[in-house]
mmCIF entry with sequence, helices, sheets and N, C-alpha, C, O atoms, coordinates in Angstrom:
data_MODEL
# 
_entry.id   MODEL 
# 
_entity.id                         1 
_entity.type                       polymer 
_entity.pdbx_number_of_molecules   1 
# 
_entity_poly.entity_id                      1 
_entity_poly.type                           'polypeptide(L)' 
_entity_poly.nstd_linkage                   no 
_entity_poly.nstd_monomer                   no 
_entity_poly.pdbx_seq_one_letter_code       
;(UNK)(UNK)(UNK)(UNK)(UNK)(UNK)(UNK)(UNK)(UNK)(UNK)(UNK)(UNK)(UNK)(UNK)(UNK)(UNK)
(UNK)(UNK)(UNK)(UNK)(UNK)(UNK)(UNK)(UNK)(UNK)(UNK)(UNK)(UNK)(UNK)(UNK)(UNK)(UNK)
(UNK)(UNK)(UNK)(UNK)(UNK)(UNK)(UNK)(UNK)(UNK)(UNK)(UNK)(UNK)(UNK)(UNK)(UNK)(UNK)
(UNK)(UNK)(UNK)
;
_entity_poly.pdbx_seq_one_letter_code_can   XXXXXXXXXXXXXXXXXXXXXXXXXXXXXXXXXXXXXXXXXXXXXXXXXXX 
_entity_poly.pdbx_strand_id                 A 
# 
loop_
_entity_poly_seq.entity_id 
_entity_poly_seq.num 
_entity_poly_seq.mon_id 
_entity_poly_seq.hetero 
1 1  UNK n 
1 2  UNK n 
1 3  UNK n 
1 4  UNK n 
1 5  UNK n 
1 6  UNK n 
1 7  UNK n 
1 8  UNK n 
1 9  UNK n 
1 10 UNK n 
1 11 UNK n 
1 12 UNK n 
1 13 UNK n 
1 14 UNK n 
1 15 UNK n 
1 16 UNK n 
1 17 UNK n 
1 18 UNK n 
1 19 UNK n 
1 20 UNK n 
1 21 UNK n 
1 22 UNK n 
1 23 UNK n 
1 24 UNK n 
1 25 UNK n 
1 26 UNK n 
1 27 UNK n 
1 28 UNK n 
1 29 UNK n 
1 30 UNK n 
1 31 UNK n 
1 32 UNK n 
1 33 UNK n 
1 34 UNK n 
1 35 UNK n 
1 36 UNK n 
1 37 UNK n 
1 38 UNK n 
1 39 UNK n 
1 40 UNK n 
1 41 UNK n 
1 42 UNK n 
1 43 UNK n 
1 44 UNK n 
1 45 UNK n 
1 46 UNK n 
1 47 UNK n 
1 48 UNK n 
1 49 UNK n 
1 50 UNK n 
1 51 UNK n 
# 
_struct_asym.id          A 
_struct_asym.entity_id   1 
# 
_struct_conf.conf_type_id            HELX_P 
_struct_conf.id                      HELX_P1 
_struct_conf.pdbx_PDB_helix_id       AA1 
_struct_conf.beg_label_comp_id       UNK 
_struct_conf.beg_label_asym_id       A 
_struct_conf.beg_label_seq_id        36 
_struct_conf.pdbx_beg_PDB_ins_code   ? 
_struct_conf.end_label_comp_id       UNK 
_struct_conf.end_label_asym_id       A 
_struct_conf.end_label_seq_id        45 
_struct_conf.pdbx_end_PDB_ins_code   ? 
_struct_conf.beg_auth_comp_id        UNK 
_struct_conf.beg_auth_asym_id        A 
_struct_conf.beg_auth_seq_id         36 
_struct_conf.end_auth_comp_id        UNK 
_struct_conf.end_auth_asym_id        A 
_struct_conf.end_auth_seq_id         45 
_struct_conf.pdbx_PDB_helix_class    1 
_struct_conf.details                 ? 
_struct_conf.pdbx_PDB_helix_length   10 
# 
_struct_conf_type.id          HELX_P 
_struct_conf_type.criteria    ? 
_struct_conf_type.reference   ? 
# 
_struct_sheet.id               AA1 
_struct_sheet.type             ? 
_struct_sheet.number_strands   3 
_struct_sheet.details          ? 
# 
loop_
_struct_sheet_order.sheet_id 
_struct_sheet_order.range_id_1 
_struct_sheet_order.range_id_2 
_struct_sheet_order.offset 
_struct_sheet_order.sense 
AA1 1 2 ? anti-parallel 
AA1 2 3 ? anti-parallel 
# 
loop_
_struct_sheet_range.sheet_id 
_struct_sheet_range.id 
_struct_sheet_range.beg_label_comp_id 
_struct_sheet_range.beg_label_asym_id 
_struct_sheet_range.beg_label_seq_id 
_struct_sheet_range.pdbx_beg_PDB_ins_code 
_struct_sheet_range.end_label_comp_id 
_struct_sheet_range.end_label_asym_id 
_struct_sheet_range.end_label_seq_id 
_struct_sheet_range.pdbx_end_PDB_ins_code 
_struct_sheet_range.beg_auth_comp_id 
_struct_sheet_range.beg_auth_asym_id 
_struct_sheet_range.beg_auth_seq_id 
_struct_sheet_range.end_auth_comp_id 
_struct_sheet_range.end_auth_asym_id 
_struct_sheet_range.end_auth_seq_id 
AA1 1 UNK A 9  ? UNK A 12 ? UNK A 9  UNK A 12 
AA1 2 UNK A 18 ? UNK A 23 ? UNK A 18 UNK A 23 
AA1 3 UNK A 29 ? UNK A 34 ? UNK A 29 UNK A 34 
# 
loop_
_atom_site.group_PDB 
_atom_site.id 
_atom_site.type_symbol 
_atom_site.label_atom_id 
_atom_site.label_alt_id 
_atom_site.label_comp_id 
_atom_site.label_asym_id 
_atom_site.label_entity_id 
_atom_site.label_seq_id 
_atom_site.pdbx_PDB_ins_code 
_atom_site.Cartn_x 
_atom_site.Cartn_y 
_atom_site.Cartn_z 
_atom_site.occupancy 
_atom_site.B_iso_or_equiv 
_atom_site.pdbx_formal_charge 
_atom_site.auth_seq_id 
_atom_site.auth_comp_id 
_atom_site.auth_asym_id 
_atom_site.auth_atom_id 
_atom_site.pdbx_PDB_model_num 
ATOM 1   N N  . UNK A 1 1  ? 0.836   -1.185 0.000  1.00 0.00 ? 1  UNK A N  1 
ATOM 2   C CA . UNK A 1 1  ? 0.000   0.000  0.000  1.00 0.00 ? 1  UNK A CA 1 
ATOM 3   C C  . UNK A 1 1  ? 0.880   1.248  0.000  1.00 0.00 ? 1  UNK A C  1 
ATOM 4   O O  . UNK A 1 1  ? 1.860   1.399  0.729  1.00 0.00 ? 1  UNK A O  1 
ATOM 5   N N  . UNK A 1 2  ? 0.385   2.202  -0.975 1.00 0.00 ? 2  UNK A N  1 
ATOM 6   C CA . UNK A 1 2  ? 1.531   3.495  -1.005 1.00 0.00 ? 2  UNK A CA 1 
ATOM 7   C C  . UNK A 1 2  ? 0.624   4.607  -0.177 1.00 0.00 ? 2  UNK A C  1 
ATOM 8   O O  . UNK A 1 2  ? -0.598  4.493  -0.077 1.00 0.00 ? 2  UNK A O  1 
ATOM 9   N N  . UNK A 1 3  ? 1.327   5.620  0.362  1.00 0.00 ? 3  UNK A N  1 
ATOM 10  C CA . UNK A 1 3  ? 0.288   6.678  1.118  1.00 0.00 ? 3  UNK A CA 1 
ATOM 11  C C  . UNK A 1 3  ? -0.072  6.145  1.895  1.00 0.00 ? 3  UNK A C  1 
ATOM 12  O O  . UNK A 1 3  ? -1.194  5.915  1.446  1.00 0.00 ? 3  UNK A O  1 
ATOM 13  N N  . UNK A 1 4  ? -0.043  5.474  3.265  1.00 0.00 ? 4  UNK A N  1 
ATOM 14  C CA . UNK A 1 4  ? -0.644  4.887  4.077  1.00 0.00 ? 4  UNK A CA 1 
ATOM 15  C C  . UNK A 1 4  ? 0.028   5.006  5.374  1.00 0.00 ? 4  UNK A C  1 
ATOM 16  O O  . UNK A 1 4  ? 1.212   4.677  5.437  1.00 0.00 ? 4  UNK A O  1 
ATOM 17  N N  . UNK A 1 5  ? -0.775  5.572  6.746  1.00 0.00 ? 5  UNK A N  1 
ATOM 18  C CA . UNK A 1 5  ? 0.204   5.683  7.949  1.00 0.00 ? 5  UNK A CA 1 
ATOM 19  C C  . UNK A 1 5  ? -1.087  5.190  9.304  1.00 0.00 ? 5  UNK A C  1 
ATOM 20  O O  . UNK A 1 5  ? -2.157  5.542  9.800  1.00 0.00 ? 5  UNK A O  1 
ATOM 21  N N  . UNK A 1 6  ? 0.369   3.771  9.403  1.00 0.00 ? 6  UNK A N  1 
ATOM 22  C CA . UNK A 1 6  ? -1.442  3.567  10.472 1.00 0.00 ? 6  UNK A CA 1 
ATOM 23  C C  . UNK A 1 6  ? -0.988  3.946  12.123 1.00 0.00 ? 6  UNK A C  1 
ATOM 24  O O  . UNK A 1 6  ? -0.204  3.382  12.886 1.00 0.00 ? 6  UNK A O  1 
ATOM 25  N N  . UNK A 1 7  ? -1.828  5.121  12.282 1.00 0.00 ? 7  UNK A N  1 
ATOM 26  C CA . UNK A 1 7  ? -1.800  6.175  13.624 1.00 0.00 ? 7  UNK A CA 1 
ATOM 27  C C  . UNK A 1 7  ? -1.944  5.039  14.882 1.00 0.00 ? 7  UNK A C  1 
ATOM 28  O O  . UNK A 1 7  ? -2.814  4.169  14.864 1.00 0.00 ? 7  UNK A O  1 
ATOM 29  N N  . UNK A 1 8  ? -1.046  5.174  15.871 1.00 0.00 ? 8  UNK A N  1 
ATOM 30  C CA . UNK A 1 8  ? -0.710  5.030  17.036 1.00 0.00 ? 8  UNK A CA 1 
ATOM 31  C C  . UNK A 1 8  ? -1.472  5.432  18.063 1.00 0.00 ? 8  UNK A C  1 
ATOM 32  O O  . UNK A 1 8  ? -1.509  4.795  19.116 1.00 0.00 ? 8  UNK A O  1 
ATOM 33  N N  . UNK A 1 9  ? -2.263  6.696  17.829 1.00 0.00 ? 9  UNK A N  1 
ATOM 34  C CA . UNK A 1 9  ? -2.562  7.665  18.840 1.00 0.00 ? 9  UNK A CA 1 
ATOM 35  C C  . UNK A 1 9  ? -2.612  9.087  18.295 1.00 0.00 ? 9  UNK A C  1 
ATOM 36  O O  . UNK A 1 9  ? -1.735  9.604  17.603 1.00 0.00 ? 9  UNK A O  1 
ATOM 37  N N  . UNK A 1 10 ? -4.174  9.865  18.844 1.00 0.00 ? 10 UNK A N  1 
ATOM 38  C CA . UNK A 1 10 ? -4.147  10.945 18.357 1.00 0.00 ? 10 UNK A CA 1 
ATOM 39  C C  . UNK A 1 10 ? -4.627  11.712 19.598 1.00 0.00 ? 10 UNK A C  1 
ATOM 40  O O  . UNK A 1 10 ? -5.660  11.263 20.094 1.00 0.00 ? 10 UNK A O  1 
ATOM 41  N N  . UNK A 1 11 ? -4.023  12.893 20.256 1.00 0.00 ? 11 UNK A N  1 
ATOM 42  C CA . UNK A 1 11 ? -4.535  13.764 21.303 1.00 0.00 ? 11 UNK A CA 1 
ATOM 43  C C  . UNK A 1 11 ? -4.952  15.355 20.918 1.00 0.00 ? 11 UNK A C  1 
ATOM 44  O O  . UNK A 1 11 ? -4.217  16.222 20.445 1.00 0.00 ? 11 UNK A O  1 
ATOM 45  N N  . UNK A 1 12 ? -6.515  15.454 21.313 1.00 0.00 ? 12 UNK A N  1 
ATOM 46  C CA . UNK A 1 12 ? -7.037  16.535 21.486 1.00 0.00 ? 12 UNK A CA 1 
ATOM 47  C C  . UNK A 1 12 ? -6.652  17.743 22.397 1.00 0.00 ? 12 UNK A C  1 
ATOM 48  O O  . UNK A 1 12 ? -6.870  17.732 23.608 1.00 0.00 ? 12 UNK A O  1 
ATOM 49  N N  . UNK A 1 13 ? -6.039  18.835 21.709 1.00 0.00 ? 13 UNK A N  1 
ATOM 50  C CA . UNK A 1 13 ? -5.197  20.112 22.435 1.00 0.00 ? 13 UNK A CA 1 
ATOM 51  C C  . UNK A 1 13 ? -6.641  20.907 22.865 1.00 0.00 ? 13 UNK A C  1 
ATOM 52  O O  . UNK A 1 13 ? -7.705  20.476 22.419 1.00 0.00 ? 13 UNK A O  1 
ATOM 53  N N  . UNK A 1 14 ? -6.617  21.795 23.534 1.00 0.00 ? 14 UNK A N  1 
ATOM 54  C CA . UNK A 1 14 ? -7.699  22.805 23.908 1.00 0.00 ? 14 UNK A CA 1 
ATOM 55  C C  . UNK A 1 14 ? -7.452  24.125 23.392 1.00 0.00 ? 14 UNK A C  1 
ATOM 56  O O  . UNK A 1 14 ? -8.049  25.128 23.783 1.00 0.00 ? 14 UNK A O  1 
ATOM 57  N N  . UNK A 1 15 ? -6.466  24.104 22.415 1.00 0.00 ? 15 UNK A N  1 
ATOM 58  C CA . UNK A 1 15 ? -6.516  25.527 21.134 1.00 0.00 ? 15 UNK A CA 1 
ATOM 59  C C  . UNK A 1 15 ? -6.885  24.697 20.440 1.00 0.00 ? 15 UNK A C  1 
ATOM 60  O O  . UNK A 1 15 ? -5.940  24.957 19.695 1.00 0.00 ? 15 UNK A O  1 
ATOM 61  N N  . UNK A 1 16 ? -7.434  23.806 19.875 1.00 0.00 ? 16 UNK A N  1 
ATOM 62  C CA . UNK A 1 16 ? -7.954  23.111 18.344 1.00 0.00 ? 16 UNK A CA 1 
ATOM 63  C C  . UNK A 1 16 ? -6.948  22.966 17.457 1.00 0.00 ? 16 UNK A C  1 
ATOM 64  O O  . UNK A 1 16 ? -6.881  23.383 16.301 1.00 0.00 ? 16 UNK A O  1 
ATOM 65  N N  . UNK A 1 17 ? -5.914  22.136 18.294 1.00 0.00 ? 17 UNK A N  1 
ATOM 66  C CA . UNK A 1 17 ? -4.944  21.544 17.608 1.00 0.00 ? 17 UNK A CA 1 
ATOM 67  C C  . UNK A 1 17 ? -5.002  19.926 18.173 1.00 0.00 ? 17 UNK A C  1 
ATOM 68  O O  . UNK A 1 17 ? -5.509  19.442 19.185 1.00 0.00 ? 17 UNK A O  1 
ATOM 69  N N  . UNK A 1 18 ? -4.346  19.407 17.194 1.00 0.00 ? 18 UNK A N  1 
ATOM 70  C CA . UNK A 1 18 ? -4.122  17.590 17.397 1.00 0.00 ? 18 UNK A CA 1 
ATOM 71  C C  . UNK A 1 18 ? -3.279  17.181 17.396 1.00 0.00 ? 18 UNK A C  1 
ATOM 72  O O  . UNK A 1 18 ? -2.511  17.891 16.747 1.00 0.00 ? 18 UNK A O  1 
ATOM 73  N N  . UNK A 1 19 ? -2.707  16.158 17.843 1.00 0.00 ? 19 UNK A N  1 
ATOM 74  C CA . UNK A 1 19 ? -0.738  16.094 17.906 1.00 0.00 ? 19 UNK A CA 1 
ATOM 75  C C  . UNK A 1 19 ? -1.429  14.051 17.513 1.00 0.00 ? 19 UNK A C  1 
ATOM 76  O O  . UNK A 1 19 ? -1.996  13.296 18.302 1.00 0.00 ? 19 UNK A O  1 
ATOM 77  N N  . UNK A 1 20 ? -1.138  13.863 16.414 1.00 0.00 ? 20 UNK A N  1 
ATOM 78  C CA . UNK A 1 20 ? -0.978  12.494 15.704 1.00 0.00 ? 20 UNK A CA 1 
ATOM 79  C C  . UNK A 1 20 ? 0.435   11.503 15.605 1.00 0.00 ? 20 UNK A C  1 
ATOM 80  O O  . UNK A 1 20 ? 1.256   11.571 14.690 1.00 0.00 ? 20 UNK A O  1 
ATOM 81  N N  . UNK A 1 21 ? 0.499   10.613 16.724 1.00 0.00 ? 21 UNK A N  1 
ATOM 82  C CA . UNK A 1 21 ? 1.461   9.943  16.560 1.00 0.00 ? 21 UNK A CA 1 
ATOM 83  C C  . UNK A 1 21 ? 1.413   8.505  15.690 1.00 0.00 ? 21 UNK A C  1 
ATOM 84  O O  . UNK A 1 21 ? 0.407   7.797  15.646 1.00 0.00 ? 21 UNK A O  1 
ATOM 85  N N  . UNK A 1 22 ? 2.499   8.243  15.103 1.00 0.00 ? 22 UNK A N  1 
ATOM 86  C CA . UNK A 1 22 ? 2.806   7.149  14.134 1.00 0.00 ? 22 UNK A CA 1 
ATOM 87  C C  . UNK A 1 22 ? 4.167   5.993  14.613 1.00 0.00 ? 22 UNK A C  1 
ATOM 88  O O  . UNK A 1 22 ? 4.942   6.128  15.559 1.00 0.00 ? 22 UNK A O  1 
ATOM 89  N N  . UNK A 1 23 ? 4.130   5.275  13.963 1.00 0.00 ? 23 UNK A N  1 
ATOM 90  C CA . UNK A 1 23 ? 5.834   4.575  14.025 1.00 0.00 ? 23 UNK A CA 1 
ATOM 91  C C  . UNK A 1 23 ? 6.517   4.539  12.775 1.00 0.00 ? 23 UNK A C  1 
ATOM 92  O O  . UNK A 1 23 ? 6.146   3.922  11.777 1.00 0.00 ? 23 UNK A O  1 
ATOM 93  N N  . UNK A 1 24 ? 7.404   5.146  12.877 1.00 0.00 ? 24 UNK A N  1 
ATOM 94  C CA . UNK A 1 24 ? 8.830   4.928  11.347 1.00 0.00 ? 24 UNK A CA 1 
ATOM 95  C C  . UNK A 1 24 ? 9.674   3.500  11.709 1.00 0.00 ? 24 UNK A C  1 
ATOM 96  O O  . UNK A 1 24 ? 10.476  3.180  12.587 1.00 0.00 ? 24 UNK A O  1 
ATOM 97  N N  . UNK A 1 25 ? 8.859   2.611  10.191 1.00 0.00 ? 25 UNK A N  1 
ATOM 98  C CA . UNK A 1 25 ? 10.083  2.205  9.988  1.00 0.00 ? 25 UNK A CA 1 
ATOM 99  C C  . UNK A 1 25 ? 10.256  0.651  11.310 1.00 0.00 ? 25 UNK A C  1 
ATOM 100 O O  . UNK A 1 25 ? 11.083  -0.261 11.296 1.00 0.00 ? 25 UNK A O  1 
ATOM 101 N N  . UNK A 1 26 ? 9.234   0.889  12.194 1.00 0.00 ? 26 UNK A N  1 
ATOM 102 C CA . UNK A 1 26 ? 9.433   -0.445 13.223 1.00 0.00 ? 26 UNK A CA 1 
ATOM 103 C C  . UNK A 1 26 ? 10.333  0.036  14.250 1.00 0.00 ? 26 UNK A C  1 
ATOM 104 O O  . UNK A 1 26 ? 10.637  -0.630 15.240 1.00 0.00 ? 26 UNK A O  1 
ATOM 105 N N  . UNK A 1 27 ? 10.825  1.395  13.959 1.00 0.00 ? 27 UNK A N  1 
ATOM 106 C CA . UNK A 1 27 ? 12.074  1.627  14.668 1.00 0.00 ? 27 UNK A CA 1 
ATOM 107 C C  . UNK A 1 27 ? 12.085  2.973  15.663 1.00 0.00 ? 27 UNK A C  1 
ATOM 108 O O  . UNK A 1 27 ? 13.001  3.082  16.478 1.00 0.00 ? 27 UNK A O  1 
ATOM 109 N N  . UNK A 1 28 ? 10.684  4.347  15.545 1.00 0.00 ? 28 UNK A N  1 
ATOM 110 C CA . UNK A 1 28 ? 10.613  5.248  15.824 1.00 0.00 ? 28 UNK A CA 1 
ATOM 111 C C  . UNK A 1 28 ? 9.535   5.627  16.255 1.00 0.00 ? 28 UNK A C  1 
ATOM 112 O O  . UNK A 1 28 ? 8.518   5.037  15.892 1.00 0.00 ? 28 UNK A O  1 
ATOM 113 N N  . UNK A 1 29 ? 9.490   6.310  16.816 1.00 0.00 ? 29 UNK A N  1 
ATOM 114 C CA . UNK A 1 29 ? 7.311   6.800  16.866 1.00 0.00 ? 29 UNK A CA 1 
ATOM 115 C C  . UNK A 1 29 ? 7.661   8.166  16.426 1.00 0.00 ? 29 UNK A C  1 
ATOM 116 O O  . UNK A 1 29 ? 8.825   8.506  16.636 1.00 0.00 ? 29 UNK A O  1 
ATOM 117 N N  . UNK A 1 30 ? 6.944   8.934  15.907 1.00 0.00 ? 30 UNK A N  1 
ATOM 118 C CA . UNK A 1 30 ? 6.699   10.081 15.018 1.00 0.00 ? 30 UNK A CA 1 
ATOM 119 C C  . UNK A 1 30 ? 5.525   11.109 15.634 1.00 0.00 ? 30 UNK A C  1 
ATOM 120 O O  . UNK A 1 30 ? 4.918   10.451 16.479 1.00 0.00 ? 30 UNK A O  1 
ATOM 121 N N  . UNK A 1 31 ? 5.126   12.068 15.573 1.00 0.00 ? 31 UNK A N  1 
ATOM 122 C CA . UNK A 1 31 ? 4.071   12.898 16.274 1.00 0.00 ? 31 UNK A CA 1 
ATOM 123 C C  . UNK A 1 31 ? 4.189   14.410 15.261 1.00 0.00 ? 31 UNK A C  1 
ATOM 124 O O  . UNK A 1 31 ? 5.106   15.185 14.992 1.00 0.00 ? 31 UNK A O  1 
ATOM 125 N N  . UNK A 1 32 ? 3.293   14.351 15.041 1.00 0.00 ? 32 UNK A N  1 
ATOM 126 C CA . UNK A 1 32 ? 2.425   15.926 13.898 1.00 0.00 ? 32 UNK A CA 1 
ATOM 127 C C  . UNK A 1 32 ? 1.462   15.939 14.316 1.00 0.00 ? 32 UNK A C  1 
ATOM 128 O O  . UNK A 1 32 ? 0.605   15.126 14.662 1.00 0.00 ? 32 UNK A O  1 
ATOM 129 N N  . UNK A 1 33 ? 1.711   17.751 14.263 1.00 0.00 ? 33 UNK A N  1 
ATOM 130 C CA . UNK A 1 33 ? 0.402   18.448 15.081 1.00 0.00 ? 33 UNK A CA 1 
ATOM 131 C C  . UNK A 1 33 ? -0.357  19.211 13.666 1.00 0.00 ? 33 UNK A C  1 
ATOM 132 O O  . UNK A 1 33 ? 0.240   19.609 12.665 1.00 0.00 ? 33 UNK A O  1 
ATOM 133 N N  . UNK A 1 34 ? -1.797  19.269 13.921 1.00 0.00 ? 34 UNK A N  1 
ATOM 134 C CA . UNK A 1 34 ? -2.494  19.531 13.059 1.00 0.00 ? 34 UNK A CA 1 
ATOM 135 C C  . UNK A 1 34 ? -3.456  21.007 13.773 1.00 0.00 ? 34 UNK A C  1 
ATOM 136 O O  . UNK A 1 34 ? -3.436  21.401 14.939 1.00 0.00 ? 34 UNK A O  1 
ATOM 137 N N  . UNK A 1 35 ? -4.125  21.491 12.764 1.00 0.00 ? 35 UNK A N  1 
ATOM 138 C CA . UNK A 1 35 ? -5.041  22.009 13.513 1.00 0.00 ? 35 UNK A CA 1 
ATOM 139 C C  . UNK A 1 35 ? -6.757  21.131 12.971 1.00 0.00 ? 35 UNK A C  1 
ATOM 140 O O  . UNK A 1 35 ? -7.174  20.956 11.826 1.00 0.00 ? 35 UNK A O  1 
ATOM 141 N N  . UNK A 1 36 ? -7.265  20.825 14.013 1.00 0.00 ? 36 UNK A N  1 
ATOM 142 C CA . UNK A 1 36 ? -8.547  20.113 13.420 1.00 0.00 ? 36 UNK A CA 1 
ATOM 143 C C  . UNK A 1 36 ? -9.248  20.570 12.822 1.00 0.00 ? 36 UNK A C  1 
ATOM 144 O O  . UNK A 1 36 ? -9.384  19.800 11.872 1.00 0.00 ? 36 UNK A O  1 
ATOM 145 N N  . UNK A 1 37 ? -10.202 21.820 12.616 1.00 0.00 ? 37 UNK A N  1 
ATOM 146 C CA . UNK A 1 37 ? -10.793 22.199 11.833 1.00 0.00 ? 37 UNK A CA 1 
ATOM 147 C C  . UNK A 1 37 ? -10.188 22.154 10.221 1.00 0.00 ? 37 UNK A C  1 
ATOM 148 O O  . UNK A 1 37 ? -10.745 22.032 9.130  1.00 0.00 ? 37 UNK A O  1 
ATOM 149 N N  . UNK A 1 38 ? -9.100  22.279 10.543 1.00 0.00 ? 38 UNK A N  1 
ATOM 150 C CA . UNK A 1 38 ? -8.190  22.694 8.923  1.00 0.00 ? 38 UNK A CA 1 
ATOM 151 C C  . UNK A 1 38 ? -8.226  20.899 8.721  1.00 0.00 ? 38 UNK A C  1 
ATOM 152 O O  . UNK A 1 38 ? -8.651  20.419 7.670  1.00 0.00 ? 38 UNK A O  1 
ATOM 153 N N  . UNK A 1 39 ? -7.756  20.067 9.796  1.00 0.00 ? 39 UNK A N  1 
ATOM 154 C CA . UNK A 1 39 ? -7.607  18.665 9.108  1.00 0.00 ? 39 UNK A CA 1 
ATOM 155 C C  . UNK A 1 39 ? -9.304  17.913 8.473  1.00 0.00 ? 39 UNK A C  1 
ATOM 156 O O  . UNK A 1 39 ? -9.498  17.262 7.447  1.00 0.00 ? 39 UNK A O  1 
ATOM 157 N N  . UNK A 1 40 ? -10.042 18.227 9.280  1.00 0.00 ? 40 UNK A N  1 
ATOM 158 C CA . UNK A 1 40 ? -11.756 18.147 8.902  1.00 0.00 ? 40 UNK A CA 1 
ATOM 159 C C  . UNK A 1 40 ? -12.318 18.069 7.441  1.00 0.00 ? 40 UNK A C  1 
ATOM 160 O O  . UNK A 1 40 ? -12.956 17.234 6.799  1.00 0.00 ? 40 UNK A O  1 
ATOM 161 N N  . UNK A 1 41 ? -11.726 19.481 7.173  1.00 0.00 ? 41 UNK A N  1 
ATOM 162 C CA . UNK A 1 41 ? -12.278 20.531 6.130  1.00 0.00 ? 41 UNK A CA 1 
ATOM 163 C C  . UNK A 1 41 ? -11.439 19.664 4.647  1.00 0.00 ? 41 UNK A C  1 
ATOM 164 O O  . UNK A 1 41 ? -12.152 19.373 3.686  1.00 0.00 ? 41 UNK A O  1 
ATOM 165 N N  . UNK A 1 42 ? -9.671  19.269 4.615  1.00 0.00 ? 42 UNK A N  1 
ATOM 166 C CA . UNK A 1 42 ? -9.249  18.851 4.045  1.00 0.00 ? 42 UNK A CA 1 
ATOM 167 C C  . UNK A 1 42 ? -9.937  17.034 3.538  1.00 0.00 ? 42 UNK A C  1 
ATOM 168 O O  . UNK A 1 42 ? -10.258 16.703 2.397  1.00 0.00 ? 42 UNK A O  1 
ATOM 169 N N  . UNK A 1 43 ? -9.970  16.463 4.354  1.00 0.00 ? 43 UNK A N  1 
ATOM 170 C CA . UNK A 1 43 ? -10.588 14.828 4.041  1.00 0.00 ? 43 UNK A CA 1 
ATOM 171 C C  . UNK A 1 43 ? -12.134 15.134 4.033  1.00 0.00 ? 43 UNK A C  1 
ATOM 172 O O  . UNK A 1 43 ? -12.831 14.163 3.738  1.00 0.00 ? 43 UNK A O  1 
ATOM 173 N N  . UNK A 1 44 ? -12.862 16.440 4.335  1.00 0.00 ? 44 UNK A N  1 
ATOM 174 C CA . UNK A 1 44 ? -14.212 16.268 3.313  1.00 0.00 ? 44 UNK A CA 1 
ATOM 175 C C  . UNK A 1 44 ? -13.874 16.908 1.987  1.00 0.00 ? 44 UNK A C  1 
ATOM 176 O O  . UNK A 1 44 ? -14.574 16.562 1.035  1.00 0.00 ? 44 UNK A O  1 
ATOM 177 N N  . UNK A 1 45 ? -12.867 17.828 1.762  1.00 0.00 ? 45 UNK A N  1 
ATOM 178 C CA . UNK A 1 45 ? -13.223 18.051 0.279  1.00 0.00 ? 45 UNK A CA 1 
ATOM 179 C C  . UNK A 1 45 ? -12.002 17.464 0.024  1.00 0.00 ? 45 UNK A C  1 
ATOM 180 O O  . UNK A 1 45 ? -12.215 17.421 -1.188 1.00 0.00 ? 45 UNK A O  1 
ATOM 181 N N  . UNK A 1 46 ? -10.767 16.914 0.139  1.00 0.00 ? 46 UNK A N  1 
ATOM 182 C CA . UNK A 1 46 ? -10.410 15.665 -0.676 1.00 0.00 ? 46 UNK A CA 1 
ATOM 183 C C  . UNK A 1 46 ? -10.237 14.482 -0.685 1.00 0.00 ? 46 UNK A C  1 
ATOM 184 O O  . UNK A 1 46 ? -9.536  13.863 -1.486 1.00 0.00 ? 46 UNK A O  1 
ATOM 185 N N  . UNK A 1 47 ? -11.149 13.844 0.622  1.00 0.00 ? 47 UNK A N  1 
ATOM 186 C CA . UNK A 1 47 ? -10.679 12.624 0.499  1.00 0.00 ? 47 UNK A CA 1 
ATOM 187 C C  . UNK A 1 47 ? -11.997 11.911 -0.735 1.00 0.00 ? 47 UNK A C  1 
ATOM 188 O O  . UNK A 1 47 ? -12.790 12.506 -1.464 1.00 0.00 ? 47 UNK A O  1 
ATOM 189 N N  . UNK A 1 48 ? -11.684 10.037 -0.469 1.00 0.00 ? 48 UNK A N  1 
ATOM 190 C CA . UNK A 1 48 ? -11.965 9.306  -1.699 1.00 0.00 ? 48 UNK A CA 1 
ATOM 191 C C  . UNK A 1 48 ? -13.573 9.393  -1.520 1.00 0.00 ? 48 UNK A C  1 
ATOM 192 O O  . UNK A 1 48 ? -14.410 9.639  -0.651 1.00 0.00 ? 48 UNK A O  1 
ATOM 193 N N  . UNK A 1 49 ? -13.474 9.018  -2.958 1.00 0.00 ? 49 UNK A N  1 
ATOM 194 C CA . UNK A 1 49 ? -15.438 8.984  -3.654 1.00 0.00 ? 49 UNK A CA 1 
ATOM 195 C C  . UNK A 1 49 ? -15.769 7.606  -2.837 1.00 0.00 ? 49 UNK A C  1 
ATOM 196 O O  . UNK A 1 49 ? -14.941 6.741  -2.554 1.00 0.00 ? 49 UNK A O  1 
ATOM 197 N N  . UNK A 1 50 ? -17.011 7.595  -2.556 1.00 0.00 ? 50 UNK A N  1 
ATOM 198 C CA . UNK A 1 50 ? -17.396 6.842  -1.235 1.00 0.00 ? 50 UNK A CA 1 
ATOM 199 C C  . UNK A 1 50 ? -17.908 5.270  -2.894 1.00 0.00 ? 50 UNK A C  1 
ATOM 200 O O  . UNK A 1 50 ? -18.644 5.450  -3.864 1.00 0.00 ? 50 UNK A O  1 
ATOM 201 N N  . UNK A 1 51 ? -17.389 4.411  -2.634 1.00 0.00 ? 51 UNK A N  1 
ATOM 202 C CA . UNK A 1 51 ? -17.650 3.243  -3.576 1.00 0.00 ? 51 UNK A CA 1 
ATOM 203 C C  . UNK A 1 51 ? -19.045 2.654  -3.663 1.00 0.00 ? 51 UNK A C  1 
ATOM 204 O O  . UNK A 1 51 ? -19.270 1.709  -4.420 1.00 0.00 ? 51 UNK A O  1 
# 
């Protein structure tokens, strides 16, 4: 599978931010912060056509 990150853990900030952790690699854990409304807004207008 290409494009694909399967999340660990995601925590809700109280400014309306999200901090998304991952693992690299078998070897690392990873963490990106988002802001939610902005991440929301992005996977309704681009994520996939519903099959």
């Amino acid at each position: 599978m290409h494009n694909v990150v399967f999340t660990c853990g995601a925590v809700p900030e109280s400014d309306g931010t999200v901090k998304i952790y991952w693992g690299g690699a078998d070897t690392v854990m990873c963490v990106g912060e988002a802001d939610i409304s902005e991440l929301v807004a992005l996977c309704l207008d681009h994520g996939r056509p519903a099959k």
